[in-house]
C-alpha positions in Angstrom: 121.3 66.6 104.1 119.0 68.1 106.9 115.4 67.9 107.1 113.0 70.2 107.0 109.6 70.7 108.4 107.4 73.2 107.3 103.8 75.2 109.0 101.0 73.0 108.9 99.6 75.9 106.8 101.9 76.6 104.4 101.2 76.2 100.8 104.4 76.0 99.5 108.1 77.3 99.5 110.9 79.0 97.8 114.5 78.4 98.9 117.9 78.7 97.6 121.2 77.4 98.7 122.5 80.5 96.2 123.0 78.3 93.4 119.4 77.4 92.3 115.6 78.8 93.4 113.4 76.1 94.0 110.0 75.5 94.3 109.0 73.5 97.4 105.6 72.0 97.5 105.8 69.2 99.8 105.7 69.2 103.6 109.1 67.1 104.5 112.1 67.8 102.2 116.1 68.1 102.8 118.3 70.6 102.2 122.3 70.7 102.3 124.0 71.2 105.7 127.1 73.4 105.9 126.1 76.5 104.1 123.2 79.2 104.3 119.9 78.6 103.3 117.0 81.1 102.7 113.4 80.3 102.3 110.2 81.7 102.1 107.1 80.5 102.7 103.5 81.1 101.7 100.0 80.4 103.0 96.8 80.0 101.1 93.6 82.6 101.9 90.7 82.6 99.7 92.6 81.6 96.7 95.3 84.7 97.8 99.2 83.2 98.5 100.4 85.3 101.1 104.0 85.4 102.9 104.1 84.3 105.5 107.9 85.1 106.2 111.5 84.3 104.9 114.1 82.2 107.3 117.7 82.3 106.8 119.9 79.6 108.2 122.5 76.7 108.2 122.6 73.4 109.3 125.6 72.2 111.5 126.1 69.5 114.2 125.1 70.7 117.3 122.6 73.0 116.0 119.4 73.7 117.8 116.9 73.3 115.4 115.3 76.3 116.7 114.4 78.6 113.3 111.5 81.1 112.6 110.1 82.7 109.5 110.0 86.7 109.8 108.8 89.3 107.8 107.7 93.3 108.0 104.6 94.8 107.1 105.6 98.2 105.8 108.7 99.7 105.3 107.2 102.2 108.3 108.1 99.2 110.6 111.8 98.6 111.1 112.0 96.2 114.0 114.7 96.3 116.6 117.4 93.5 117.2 115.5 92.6 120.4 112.3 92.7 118.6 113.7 90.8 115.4 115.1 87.8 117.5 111.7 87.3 119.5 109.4 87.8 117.0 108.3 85.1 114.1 106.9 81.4 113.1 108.7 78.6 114.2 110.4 76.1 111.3 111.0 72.8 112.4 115.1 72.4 110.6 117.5 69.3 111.8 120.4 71.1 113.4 119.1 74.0 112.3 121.1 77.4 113.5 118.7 80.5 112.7 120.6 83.1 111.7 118.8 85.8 111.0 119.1 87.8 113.9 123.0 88.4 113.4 122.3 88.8 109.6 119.8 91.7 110.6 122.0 93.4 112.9 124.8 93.7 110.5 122.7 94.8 108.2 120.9 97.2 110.1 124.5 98.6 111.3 126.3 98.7 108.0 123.4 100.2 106.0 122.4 102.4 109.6 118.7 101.1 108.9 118.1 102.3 112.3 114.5 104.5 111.7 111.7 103.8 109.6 110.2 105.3 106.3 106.9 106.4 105.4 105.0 108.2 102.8 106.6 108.4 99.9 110.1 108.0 101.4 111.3 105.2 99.9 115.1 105.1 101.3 113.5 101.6 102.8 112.5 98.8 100.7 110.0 95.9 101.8 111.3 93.1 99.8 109.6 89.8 99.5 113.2 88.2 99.4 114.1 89.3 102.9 113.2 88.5 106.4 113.6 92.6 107.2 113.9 95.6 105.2 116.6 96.0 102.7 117.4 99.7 101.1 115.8 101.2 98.5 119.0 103.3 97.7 120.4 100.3 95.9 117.3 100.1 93.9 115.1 97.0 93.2 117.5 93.7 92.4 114.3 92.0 91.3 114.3 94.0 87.9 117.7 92.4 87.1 115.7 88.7 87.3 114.0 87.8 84.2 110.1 86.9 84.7 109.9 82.9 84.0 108.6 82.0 80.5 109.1 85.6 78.9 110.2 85.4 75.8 107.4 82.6 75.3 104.8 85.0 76.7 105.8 88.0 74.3 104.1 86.6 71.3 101.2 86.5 73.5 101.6 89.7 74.7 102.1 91.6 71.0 99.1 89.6 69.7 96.5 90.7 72.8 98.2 94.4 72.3 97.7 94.8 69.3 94.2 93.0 68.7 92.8 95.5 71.8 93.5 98.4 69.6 91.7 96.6 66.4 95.1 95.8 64.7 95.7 92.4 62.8 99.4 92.7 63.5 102.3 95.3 64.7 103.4 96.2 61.8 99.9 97.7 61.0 100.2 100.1 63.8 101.2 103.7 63.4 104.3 104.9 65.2 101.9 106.4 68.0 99.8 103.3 68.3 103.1 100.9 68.5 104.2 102.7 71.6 100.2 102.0 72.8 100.9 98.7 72.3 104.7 97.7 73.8 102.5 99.6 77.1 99.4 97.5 76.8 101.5 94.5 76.4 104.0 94.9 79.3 102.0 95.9 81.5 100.0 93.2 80.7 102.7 90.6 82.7 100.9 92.1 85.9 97.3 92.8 85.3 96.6 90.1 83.5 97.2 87.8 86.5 94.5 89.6 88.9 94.7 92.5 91.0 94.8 91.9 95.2 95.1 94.6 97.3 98.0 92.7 99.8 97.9 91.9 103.3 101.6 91.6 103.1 103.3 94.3 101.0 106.4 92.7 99.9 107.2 94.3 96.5 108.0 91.0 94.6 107.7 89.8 90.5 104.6 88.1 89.7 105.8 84.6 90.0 106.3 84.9 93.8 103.2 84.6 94.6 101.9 83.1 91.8 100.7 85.7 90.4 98.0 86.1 93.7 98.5 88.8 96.4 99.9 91.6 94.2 99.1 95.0 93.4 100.6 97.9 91.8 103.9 97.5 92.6 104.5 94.0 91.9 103.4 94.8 89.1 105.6 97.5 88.4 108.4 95.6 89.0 106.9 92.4 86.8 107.0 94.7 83.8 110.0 96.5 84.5 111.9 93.3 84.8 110.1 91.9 81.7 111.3 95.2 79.8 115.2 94.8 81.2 115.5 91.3 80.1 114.1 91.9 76.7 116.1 94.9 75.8 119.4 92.9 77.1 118.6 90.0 75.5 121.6 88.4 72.6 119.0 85.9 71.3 117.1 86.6 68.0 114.3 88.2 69.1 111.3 86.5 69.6 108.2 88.9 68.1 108.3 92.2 66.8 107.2 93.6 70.2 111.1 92.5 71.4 112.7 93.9 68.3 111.4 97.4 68.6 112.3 96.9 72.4 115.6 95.9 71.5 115.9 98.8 68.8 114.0 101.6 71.0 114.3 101.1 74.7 117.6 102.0 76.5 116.3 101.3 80.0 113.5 100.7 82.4 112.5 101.6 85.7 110.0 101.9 88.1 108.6 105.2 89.3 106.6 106.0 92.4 104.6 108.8 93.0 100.9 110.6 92.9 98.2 109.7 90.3 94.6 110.8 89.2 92.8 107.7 87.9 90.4 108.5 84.9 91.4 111.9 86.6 87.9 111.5 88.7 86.8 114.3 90.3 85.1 113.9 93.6 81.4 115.6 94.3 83.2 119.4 95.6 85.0 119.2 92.3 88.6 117.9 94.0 91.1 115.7 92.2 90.7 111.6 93.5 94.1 110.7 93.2 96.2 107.7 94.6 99.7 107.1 95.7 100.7 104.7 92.9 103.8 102.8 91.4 104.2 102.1 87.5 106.8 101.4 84.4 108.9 103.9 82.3 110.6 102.5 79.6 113.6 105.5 78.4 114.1 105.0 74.9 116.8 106.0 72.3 115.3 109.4 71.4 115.6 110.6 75.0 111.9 110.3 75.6 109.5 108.2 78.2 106.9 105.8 77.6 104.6 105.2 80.2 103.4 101.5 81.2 100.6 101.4 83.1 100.8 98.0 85.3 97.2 98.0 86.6 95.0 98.2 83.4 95.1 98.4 79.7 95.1 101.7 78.9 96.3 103.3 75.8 98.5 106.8 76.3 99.6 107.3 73.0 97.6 106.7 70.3 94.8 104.1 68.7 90.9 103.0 69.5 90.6 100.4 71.7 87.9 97.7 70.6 88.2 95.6 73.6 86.1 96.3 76.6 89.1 96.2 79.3 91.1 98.6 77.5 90.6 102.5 78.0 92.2 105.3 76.0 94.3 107.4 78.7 95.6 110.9 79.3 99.5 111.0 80.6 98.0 113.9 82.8 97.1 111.3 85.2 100.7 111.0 86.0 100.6 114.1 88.2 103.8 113.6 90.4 107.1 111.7 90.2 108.9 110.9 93.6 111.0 108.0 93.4 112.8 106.5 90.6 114.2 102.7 91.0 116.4 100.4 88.8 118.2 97.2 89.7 121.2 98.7 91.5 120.1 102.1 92.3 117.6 104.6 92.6 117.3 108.2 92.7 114.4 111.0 93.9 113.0 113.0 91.3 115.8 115.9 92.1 118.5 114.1 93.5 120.2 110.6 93.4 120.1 108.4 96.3 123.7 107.4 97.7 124.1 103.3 97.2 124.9 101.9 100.2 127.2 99.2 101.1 125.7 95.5 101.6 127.1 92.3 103.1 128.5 89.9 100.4 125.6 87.0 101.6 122.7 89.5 100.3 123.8 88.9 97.0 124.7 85.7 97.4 121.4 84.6 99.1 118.9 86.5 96.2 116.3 84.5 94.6 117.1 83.7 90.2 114.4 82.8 88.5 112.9 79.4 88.9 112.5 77.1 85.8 109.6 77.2 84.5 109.5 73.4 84.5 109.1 73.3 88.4 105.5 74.2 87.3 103.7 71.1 86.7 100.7 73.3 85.3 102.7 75.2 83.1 103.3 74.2 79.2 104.7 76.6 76.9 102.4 78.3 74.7 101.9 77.6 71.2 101.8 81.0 68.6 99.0 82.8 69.3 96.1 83.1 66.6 97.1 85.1 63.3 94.6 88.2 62.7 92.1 87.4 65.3 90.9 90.7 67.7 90.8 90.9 71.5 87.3 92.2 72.7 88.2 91.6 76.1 90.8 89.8 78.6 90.6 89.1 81.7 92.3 86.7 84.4 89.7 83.0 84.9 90.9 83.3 88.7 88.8 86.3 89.2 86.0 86.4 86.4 84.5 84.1 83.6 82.9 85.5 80.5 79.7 84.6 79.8 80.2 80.5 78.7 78.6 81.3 75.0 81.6 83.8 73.5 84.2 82.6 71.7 87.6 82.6 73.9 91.3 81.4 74.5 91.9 80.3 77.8 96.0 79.8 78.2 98.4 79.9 81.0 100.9 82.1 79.5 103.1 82.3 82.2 104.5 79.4 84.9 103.9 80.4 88.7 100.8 81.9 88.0 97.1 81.0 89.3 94.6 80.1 86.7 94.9 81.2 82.6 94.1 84.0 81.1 90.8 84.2 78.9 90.9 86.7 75.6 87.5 87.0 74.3 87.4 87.0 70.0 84.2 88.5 69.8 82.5 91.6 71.7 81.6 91.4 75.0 80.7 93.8 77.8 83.4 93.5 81.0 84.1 96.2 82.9 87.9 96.9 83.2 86.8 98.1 87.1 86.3 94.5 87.7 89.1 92.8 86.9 91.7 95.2 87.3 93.0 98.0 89.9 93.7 101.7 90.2 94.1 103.0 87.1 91.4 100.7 85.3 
């Protein structure tokens, strides 16, 4: 085994040897020699986990020791192989060999990643996995890796669905209102951990950052992932949330592109709309439901009684661009050609972490029967008022502070605690 030293600021680690993703928390640990390692690291800023780069490397006699963490801002920024190799945070690694630098410039030359992207041109992916840019032709690989503790979390889910829109239980919902509630509810797996607008855009699952540092497209792809791993799923199901998702949805994706917020109007009377990233679920009947990742927002049908959900208009959806799944992606009028990658990028991805690794995590009992959510919100960014009647619970592992459901009215504005499209 060779040791490791991590930044004096780090907060902790992920790394795989590509059999296992494990959670490193403490400053000093080993790691096997003779094979490649990837890790990323993350640094604490007023309570937000930011990445602070990924390192890929092996461990061999005679290595140097000399290693650095890298990562890319935007997907704008496409560093050259001069650039790559001089750039970065040193990691302290025993016999270390970084080997990053050669990894990029395969990469770079077998996928031709020479150029950046911008805009809406999303032929370039910033992924939180990768010490450089990856392609967004091959989609998002994230969505084929299960969020950690779902099928525990989906009773929790249905129940806070469902009670925002005044309903005891799902099967009490009309046909309109269920498809409300499957978007309330899987959209809830990002919201509901607190909106960040991020330093570092790395388009990463919830858990990576536990549940800190991400905005809409994290989010997206927290949902979207959620979604895949339910309807895929050989187990009984484990709600009635994951049966009609089972029964219903063919296949998810995220979608990128243009949308008009509580279509606002600004003071000449123009359209305030944002370049966004959400869910689509494509079900059986050949239609698309819309999840909403930011907010609670019901498209399709019911009242919400609770304060941080809003009744919504599918008109704020003005423009599609980009369409991604696990393995490939396509613009709205034309698919994107896959590209060929190096047998190590598949080898080295993250799987999802056990949800043991989380000391603070315990799985959640069933939620209450009949009860009504007035209002939910994440503890890490707001508190209700200490006199209303609440369930605090951690529903999911990797994630900073619980989620609070109030059971009895309260006034919170969904502004607050969520993002663009609250």
């Amino acid at each position: 085994m060779a040791r490791v030293v991590l930044p004096p600021d780090y907060a902790y680690a992920w790394w795989t040897d590509g059999k296992s993703t494990r959670l490193q928390t403490k400053h000093r640990f080993t790691v096997p020699r003779g094979v490649p390692i990837k890790l990323t690291a993350f640094a604490k800023e007023k309570g937000i986990f930011n990445n602070m780069g990924t390192a890929l490397f092996r461990c061999d006699t005679g290595g140097s020791g000399s290693v650095k963490l890298r990562w890319v801002e935007s997907s704008a920024n496409v560093p050259s192989t001069q650039a790559f190799a001089r750039l970065g945070t040193p990691l302290s690694v025993e016999n270390g060999t970084d080997m990053a630098p050669a990894m990029w410039t395969e990469f770079a030359n077998l996928t031709k990643m020479h150029a950046g992207a911008s805009g809406f041109d999303r032929k370039i992916a910033v992924d939180w996995q990768w010490p450089f840019p990856s392609v967004g032709q091959n989609g998002i690989p994230e969505l084929a890796v299960p969020v950690p503790g779902w099928r525990e979390a989906l009773p929790w889910l249905e129940w806070y669905a469902v009670g925002s829109l005044g309903r005891r239980s799902f099967a009490e919902c009309s046909p309109m209102e269920i498809r409300s509630v499957v978007g309330i509810a899987i959209g809830a797996v990002g919201y509901l951990t607190g909106y960040d607008h991020e330093r570092v855009d790395d388009t990463s699952s919830q858990y990576g950052s536990m549940g800190t540092g991400n905005d809409c497209d994290d989010f997206a792809v927290a949902a979207a992932a959620l979604a895949i791993a339910a309807i895929h799923d050989k187990h009984p199901p484990s709600c009635a949330l994951q049966a009609w998702l089972h029964r219903n949805a063919a296949s998810a994706h995220v979608v990128s592109g243009y949308a008009w917020p509580n279509k606002a109007r600004d003071a000449a009377g123009n359209k305030v709309t944002v370049g966004h990233m959400w869910c689509e679920l494509v079900l059986t009947d050949a239609s698309v439901l819309v999840v909403e990742c930011t907010a609670a927002v019901a498209y399709y049908g019911g009242t919400p009684v609770s304060t941080t959900t809003r009744t919504g208009d599918l008109a704020e959806y003005i423009s599609r661009e980009y369409f991604w799944g696990p393995d490939s992606a396509h613009h709205h009028h034309a698919a994107l050609p896959v590209q060929p990658v190096p047998g190590w990028y598949a080898k080295l991805a993250y799987t999802p972490p056990r949800p043991t690794d989380d000391p603070d995590y315990v799985v959640p009992p069933p939620p209450p029967v009949g009860r009504l959510v007035y209002a939910a919100i994440p503890t890490r960014q707001m508190a209700f008022p200490p006199d209303k009647k609440q369930i605090q619970m951690k529903i999911l592992p990797f994630t900073t502070g619980k989620v609070a459901f109030a059971l009895e009215a309260v006034d919170i504005r969904a502004a607050r605690s969520h993002g663009s499209l609250a």
